[in-house]
PDB file with SEQRES, HELIX, SHEET and CRYST1 records, atoms N, CA, C and O in Angstrom:
SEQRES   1 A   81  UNK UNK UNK UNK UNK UNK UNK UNK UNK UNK UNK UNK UNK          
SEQRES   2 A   81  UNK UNK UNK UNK UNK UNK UNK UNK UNK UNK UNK UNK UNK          
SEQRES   3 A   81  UNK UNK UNK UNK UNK UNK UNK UNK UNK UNK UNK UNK UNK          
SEQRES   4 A   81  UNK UNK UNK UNK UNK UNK UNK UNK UNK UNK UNK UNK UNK          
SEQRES   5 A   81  UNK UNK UNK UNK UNK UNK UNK UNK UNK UNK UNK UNK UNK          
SEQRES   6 A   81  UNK UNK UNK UNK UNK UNK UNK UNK UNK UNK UNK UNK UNK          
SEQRES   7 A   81  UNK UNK UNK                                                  
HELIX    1 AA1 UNK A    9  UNK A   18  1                                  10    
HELIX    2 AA2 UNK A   38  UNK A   42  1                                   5    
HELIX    3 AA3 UNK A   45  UNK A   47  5                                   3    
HELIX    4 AA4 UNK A   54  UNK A   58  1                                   5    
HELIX    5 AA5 UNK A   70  UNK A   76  1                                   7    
SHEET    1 AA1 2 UNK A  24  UNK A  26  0                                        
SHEET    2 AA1 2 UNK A  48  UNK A  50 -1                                        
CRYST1    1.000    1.000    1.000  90.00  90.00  90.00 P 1           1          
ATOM      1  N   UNK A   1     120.592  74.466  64.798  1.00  0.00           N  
ATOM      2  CA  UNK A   1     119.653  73.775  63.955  1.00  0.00           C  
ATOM      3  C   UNK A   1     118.559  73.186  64.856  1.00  0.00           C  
ATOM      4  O   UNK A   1     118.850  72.499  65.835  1.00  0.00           O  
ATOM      5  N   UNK A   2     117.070  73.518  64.445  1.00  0.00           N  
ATOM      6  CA  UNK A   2     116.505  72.874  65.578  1.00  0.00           C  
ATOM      7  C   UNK A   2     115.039  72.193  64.477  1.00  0.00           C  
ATOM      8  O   UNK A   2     114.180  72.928  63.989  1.00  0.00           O  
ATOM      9  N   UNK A   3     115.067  71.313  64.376  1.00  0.00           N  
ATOM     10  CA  UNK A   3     113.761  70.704  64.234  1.00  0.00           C  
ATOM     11  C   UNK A   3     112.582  71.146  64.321  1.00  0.00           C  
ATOM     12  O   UNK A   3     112.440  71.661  65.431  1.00  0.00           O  
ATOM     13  N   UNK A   4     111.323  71.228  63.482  1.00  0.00           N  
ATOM     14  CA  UNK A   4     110.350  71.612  63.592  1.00  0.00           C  
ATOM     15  C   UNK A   4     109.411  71.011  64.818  1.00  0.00           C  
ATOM     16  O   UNK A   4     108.763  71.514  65.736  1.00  0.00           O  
ATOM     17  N   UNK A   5     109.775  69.213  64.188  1.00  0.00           N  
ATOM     18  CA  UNK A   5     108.719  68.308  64.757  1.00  0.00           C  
ATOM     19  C   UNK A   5     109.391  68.329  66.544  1.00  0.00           C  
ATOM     20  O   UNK A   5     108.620  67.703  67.271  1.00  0.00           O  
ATOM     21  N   UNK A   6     110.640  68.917  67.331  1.00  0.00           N  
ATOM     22  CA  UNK A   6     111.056  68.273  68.562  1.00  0.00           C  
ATOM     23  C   UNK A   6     111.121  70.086  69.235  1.00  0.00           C  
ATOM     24  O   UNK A   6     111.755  70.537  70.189  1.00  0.00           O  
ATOM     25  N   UNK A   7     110.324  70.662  68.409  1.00  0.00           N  
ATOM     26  CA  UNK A   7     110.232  72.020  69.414  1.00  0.00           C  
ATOM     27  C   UNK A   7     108.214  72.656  69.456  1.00  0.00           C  
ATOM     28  O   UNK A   7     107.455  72.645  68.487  1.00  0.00           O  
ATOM     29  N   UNK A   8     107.913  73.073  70.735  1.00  0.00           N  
ATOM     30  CA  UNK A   8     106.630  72.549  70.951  1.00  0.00           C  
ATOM     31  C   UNK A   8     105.926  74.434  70.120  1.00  0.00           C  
ATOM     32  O   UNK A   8     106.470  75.508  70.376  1.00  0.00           O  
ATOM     33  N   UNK A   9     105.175  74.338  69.554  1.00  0.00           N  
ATOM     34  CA  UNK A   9     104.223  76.088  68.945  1.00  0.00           C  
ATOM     35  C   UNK A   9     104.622  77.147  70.166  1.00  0.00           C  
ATOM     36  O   UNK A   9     104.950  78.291  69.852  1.00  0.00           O  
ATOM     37  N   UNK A  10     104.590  76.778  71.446  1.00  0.00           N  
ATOM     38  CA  UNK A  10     104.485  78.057  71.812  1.00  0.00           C  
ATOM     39  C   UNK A  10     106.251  78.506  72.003  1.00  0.00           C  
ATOM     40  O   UNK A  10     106.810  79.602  71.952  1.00  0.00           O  
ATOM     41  N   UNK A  11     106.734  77.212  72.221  1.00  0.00           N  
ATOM     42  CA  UNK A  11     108.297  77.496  72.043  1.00  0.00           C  
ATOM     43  C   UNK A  11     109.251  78.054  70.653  1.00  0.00           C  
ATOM     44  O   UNK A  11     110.429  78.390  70.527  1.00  0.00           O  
ATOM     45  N   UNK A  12     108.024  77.951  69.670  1.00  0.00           N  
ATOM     46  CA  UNK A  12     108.607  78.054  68.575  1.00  0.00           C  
ATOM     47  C   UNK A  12     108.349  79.631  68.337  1.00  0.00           C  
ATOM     48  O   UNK A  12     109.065  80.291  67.584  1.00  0.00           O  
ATOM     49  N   UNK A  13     107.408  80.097  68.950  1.00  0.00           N  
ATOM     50  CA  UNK A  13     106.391  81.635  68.803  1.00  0.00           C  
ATOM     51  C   UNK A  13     107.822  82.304  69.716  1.00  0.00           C  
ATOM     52  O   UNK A  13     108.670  82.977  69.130  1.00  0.00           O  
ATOM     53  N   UNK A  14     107.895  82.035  70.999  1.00  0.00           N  
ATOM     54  CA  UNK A  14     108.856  82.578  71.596  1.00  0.00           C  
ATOM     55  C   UNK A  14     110.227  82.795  71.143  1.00  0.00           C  
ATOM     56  O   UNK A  14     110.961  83.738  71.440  1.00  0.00           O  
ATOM     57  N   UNK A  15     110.454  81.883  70.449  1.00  0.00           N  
ATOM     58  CA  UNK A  15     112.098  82.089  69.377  1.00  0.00           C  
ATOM     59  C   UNK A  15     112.176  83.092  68.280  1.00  0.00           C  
ATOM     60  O   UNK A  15     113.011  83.941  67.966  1.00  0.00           O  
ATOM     61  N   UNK A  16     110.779  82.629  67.699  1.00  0.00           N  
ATOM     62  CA  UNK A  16     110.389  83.330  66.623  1.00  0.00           C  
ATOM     63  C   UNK A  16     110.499  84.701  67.133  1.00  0.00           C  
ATOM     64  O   UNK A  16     111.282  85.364  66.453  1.00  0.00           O  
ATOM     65  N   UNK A  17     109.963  85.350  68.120  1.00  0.00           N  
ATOM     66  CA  UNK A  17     109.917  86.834  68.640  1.00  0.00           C  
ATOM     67  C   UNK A  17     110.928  87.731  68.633  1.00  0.00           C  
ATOM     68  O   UNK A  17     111.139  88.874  68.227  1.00  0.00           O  
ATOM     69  N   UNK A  18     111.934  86.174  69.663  1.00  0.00           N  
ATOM     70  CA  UNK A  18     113.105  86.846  70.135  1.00  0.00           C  
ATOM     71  C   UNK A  18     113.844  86.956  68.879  1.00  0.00           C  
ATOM     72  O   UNK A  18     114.896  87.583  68.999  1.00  0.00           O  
ATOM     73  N   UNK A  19     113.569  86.493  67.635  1.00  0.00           N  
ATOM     74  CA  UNK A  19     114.579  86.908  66.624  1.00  0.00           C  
ATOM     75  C   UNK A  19     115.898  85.488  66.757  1.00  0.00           C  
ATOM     76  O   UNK A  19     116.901  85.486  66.044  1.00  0.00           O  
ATOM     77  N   UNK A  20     115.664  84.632  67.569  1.00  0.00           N  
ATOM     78  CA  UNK A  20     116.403  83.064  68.112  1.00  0.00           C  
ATOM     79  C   UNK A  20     116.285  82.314  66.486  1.00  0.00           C  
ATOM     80  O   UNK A  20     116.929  81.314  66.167  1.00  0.00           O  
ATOM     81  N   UNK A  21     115.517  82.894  65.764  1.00  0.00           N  
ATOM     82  CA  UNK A  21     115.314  81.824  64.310  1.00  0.00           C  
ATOM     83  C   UNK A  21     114.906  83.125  63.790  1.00  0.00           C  
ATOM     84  O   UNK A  21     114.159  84.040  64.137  1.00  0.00           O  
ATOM     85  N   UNK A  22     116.079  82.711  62.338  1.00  0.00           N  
ATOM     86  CA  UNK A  22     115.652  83.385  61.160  1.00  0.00           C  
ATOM     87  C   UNK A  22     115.689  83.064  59.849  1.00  0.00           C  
ATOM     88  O   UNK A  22     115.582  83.882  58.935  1.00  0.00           O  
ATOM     89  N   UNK A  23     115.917  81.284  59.663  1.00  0.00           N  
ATOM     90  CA  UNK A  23     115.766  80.968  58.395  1.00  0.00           C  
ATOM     91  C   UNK A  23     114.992  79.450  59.191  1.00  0.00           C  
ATOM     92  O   UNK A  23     115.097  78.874  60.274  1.00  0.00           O  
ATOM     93  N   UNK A  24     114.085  79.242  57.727  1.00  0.00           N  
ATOM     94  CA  UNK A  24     113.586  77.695  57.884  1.00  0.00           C  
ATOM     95  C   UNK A  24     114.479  76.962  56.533  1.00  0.00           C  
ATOM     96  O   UNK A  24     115.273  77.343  55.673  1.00  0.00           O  
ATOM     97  N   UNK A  25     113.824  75.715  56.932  1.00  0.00           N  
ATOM     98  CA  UNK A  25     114.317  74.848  55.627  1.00  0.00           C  
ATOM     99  C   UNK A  25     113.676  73.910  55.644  1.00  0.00           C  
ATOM    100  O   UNK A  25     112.741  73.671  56.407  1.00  0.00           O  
ATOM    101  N   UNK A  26     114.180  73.132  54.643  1.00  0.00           N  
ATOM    102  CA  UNK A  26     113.360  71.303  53.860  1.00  0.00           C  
ATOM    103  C   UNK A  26     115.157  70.313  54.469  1.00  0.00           C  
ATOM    104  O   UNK A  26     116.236  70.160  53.896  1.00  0.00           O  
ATOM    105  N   UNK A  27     114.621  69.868  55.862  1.00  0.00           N  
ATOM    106  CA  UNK A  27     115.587  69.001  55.990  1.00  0.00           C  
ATOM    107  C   UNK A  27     115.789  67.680  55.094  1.00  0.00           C  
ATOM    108  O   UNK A  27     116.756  66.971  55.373  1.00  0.00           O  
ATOM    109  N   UNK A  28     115.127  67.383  54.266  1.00  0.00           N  
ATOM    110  CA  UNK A  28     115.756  66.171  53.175  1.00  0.00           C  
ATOM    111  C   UNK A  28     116.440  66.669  52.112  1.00  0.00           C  
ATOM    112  O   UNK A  28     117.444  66.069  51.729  1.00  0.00           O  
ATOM    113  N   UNK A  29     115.985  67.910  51.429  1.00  0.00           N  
ATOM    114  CA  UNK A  29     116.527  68.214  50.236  1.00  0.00           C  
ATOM    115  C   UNK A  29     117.907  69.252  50.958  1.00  0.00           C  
ATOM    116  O   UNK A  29     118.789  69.603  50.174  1.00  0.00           O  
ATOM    117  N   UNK A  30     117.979  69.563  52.022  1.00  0.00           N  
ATOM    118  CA  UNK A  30     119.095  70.549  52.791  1.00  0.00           C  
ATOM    119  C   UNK A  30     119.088  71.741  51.487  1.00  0.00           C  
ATOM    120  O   UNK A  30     119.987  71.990  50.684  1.00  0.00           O  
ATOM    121  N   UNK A  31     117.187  72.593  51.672  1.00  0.00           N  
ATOM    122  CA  UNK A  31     117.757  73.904  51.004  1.00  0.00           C  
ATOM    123  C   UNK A  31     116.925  74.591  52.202  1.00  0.00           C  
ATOM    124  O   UNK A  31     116.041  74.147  52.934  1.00  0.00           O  
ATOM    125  N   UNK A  32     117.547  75.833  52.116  1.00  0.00           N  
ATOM    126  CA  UNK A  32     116.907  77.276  53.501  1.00  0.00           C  
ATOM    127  C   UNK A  32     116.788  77.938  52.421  1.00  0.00           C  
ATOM    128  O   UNK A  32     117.223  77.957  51.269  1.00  0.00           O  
ATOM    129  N   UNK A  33     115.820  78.678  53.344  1.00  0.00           N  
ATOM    130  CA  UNK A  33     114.928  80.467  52.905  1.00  0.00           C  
ATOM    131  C   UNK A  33     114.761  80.770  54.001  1.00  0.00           C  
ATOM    132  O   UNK A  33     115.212  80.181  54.983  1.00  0.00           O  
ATOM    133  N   UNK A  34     113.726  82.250  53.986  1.00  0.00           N  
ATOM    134  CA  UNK A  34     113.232  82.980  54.599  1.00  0.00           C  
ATOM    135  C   UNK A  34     112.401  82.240  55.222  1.00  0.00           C  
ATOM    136  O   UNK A  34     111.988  81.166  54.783  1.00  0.00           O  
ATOM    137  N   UNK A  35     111.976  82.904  56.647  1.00  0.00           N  
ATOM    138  CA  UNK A  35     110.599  82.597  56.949  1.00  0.00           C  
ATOM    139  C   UNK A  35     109.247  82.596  56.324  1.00  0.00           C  
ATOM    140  O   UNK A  35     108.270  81.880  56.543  1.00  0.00           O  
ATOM    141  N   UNK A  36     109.473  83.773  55.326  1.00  0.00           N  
ATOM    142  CA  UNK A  36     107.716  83.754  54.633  1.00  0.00           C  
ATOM    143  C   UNK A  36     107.934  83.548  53.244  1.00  0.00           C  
ATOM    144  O   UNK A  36     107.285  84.185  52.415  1.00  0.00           O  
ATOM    145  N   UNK A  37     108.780  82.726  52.927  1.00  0.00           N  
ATOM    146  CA  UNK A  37     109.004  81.952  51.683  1.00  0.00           C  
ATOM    147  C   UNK A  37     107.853  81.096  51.178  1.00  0.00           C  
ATOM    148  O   UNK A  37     108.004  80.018  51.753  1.00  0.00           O  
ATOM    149  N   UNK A  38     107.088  81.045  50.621  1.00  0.00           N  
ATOM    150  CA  UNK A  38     105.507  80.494  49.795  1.00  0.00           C  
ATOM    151  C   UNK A  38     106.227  78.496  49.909  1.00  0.00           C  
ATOM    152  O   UNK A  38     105.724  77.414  50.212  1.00  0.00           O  
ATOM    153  N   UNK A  39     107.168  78.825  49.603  1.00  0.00           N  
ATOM    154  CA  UNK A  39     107.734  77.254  49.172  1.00  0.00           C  
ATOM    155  C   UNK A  39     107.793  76.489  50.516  1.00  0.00           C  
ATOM    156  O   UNK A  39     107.279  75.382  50.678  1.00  0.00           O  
ATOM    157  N   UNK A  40     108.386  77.095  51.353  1.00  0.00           N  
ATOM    158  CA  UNK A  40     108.791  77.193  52.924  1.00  0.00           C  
ATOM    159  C   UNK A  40     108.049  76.815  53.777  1.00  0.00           C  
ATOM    160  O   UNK A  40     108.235  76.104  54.765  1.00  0.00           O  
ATOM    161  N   UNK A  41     106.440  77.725  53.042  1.00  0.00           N  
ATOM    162  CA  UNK A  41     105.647  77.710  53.680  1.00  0.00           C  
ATOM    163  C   UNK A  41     104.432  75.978  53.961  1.00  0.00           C  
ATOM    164  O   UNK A  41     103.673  75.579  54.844  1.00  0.00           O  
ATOM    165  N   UNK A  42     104.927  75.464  52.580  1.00  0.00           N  
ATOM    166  CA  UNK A  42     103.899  74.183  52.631  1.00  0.00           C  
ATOM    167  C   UNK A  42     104.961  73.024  53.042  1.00  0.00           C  
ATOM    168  O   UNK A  42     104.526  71.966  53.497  1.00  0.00           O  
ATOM    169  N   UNK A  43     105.901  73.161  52.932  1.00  0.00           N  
ATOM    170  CA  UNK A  43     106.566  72.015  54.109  1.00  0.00           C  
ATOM    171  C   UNK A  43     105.714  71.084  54.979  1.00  0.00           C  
ATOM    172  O   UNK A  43     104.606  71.304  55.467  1.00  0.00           O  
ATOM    173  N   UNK A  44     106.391  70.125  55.049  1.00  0.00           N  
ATOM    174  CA  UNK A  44     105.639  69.041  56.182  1.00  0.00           C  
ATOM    175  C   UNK A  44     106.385  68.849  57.315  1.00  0.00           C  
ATOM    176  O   UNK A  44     107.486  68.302  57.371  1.00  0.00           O  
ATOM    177  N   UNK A  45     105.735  69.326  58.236  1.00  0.00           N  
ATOM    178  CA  UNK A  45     106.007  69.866  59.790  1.00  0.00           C  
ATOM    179  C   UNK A  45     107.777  68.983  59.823  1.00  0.00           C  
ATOM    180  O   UNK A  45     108.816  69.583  60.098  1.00  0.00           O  
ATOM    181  N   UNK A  46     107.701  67.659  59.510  1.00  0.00           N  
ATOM    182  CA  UNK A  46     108.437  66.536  59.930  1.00  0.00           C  
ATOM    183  C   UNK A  46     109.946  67.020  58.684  1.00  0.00           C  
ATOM    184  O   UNK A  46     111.061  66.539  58.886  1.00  0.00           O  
ATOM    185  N   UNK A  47     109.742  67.765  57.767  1.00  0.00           N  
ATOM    186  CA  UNK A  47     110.975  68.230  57.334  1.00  0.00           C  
ATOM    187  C   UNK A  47     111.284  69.299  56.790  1.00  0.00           C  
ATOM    188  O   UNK A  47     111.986  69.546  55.810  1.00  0.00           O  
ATOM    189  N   UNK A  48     110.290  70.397  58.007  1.00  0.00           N  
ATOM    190  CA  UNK A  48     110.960  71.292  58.482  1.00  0.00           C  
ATOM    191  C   UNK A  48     112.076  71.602  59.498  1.00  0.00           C  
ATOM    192  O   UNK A  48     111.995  70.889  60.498  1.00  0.00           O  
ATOM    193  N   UNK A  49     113.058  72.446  59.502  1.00  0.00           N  
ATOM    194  CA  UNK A  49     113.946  72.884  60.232  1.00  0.00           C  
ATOM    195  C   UNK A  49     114.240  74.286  60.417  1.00  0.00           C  
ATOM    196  O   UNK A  49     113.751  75.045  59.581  1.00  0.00           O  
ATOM    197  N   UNK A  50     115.121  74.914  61.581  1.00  0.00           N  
ATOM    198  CA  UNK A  50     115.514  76.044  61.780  1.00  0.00           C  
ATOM    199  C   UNK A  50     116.273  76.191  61.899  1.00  0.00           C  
ATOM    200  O   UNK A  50     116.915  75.311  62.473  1.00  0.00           O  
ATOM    201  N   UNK A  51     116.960  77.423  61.490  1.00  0.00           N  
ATOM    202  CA  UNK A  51     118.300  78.038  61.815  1.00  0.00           C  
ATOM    203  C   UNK A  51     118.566  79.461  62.793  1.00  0.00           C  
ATOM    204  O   UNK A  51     117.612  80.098  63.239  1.00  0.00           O  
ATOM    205  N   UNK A  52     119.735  79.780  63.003  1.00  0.00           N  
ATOM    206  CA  UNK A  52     119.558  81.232  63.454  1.00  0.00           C  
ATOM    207  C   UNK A  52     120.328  82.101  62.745  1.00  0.00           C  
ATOM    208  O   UNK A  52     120.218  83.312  62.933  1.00  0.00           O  
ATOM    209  N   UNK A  53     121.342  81.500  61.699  1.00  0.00           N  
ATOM    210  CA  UNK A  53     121.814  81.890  61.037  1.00  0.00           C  
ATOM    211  C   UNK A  53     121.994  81.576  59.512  1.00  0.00           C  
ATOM    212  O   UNK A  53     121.605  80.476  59.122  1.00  0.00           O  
ATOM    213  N   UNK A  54     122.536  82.425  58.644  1.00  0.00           N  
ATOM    214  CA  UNK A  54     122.992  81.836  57.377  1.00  0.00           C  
ATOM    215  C   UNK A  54     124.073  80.867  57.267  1.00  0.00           C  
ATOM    216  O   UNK A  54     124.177  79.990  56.409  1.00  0.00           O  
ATOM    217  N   UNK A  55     124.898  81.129  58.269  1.00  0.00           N  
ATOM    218  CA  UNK A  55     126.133  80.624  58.468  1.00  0.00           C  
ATOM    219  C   UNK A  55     125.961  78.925  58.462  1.00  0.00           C  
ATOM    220  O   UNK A  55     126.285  77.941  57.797  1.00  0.00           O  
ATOM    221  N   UNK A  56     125.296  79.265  59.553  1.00  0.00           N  
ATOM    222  CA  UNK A  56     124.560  77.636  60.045  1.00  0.00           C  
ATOM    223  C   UNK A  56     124.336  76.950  59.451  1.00  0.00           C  
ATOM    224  O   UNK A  56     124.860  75.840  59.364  1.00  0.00           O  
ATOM    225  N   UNK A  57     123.033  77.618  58.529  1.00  0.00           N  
ATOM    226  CA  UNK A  57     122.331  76.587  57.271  1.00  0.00           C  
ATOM    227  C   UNK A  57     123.965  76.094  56.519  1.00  0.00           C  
ATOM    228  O   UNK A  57     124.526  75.021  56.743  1.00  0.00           O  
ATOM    229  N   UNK A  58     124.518  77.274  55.544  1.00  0.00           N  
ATOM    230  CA  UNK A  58     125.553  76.487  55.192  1.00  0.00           C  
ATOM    231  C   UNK A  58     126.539  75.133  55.341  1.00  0.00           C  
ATOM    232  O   UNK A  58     126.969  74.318  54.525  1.00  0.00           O  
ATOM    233  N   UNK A  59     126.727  75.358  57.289  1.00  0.00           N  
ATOM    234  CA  UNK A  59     128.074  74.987  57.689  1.00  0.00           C  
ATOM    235  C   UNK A  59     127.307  73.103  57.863  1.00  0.00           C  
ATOM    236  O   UNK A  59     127.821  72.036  58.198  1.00  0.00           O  
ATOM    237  N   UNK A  60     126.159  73.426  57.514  1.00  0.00           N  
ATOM    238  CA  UNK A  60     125.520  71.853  57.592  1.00  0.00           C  
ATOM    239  C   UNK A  60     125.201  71.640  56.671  1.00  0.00           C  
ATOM    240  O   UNK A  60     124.127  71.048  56.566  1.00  0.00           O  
ATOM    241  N   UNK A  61     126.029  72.040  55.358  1.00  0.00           N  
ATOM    242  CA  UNK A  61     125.339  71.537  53.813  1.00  0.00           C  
ATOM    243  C   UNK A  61     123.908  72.116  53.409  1.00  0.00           C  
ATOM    244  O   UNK A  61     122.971  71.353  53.171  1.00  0.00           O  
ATOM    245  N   UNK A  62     123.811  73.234  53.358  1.00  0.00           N  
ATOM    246  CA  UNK A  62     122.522  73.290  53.091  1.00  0.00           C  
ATOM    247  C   UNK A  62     122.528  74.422  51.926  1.00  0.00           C  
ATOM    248  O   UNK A  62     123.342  75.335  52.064  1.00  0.00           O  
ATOM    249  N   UNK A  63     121.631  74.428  50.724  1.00  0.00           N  
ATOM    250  CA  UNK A  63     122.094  75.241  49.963  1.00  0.00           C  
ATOM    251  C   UNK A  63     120.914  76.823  50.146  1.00  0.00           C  
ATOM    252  O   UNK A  63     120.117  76.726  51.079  1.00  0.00           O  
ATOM    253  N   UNK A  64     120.865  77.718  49.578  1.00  0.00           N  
ATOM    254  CA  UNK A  64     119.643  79.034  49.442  1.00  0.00           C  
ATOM    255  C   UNK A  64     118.916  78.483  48.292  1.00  0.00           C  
ATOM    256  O   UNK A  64     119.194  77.770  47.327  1.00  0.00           O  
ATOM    257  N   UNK A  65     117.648  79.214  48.861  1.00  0.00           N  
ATOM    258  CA  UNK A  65     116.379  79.035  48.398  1.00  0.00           C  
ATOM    259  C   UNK A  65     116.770  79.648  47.120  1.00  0.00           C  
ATOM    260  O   UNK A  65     117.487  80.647  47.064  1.00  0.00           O  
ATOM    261  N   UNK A  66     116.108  78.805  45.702  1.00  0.00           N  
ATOM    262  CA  UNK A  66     116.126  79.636  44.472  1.00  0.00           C  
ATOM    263  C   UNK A  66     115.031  80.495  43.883  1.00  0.00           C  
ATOM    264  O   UNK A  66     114.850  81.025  42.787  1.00  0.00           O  
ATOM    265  N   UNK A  67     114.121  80.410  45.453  1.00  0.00           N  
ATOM    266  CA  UNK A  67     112.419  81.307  45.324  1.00  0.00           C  
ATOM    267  C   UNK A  67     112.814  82.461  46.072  1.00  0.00           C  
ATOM    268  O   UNK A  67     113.041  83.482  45.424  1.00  0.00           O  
ATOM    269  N   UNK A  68     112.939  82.488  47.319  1.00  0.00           N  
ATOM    270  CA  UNK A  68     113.397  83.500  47.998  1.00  0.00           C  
ATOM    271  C   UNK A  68     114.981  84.665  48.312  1.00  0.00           C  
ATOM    272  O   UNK A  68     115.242  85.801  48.708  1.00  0.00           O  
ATOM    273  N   UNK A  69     115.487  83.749  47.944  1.00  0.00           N  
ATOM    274  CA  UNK A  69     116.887  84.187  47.987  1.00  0.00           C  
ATOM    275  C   UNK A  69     117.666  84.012  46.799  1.00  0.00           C  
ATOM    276  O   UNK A  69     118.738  83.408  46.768  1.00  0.00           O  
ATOM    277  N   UNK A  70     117.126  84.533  45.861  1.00  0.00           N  
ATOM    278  CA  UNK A  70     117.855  84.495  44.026  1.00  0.00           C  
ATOM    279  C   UNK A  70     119.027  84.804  44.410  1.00  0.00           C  
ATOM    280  O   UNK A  70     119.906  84.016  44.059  1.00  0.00           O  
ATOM    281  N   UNK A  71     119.473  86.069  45.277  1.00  0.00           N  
ATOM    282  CA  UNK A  71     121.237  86.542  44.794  1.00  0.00           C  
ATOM    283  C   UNK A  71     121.979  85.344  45.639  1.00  0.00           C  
ATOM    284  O   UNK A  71     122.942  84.814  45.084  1.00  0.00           O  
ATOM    285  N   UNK A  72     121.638  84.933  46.798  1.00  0.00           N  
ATOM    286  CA  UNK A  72     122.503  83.666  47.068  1.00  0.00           C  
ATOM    287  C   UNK A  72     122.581  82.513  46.661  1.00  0.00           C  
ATOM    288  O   UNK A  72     123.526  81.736  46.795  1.00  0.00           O  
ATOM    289  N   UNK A  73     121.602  82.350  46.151  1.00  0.00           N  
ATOM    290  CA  UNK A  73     121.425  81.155  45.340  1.00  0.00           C  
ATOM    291  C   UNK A  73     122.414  81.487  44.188  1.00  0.00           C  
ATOM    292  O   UNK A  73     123.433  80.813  44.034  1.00  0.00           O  
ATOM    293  N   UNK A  74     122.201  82.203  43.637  1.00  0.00           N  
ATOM    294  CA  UNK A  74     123.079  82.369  42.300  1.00  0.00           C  
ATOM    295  C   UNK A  74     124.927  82.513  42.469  1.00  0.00           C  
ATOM    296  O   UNK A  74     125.823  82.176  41.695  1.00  0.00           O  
ATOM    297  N   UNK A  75     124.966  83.171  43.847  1.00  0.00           N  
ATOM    298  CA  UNK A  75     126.098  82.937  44.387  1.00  0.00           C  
ATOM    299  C   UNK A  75     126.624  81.229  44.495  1.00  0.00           C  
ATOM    300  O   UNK A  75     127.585  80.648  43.991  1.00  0.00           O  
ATOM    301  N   UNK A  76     125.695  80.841  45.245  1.00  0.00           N  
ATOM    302  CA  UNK A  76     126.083  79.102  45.205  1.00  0.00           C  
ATOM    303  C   UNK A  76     126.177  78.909  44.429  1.00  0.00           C  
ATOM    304  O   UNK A  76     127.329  78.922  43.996  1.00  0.00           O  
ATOM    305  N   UNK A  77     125.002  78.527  43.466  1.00  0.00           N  
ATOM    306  CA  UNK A  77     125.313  77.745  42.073  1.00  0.00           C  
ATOM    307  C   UNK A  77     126.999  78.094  40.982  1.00  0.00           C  
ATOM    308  O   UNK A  77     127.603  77.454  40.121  1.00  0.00           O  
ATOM    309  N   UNK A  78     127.165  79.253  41.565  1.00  0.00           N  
ATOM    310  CA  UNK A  78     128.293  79.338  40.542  1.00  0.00           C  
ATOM    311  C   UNK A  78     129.200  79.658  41.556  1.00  0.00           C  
ATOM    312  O   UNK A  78     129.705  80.780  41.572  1.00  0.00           O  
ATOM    313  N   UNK A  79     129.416  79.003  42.221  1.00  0.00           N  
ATOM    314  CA  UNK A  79     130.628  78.534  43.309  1.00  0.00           C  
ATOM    315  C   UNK A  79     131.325  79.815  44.147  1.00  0.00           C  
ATOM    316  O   UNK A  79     132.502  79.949  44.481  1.00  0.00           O  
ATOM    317  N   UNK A  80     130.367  80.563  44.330  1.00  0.00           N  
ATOM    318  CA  UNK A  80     131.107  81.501  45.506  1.00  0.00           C  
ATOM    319  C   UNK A  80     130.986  81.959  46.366  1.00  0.00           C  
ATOM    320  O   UNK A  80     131.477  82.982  46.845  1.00  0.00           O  
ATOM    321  N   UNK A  81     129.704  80.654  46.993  1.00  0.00           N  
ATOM    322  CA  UNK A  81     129.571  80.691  48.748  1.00  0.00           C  
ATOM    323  C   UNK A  81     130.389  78.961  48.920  1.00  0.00           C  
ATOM    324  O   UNK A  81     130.554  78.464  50.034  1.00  0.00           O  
TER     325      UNK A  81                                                      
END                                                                             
């Protein structure tokens, strides 16, 4: 899990490359998506977050996006993630 606001643009470009991050999120409301999620996208730097996995987002309470990720989301909501 890494913070938007405590990792610096060009460090974030370099993760981003290496494939090191592949979901963002809204650290207050604890929901993840995709990277080019529209919703994702207007976040405020300060509660944004990253993951590298799905696993991750989960294993820290976090639920799927109900914009980007309908089939997991729908999985959560009806209890079978």
């Amino acid at each position: 899990m890494i913070l938007h606001q405590k990792i610096s643009n060009p460090e974030l470009r370099t993760k981003l490359k290496n494939g090191e991050i592949c979901l963002g999120g809204n650290r207050k409301l604890k929901i993840y998506g995709t990277l080019n999620c529209s919703y994702g996208k207007r976040l405020k730097r300060e509660n944004r977050i990253f993951f590298l996995s799905e696993n991750e987002a989960l294993k820290n309470g976090f639920r799927p996006c109900g914009h980007c990720m309908k089939t997991q989301y729908l999985n959560w909501k009806n209890g079978l993630i």
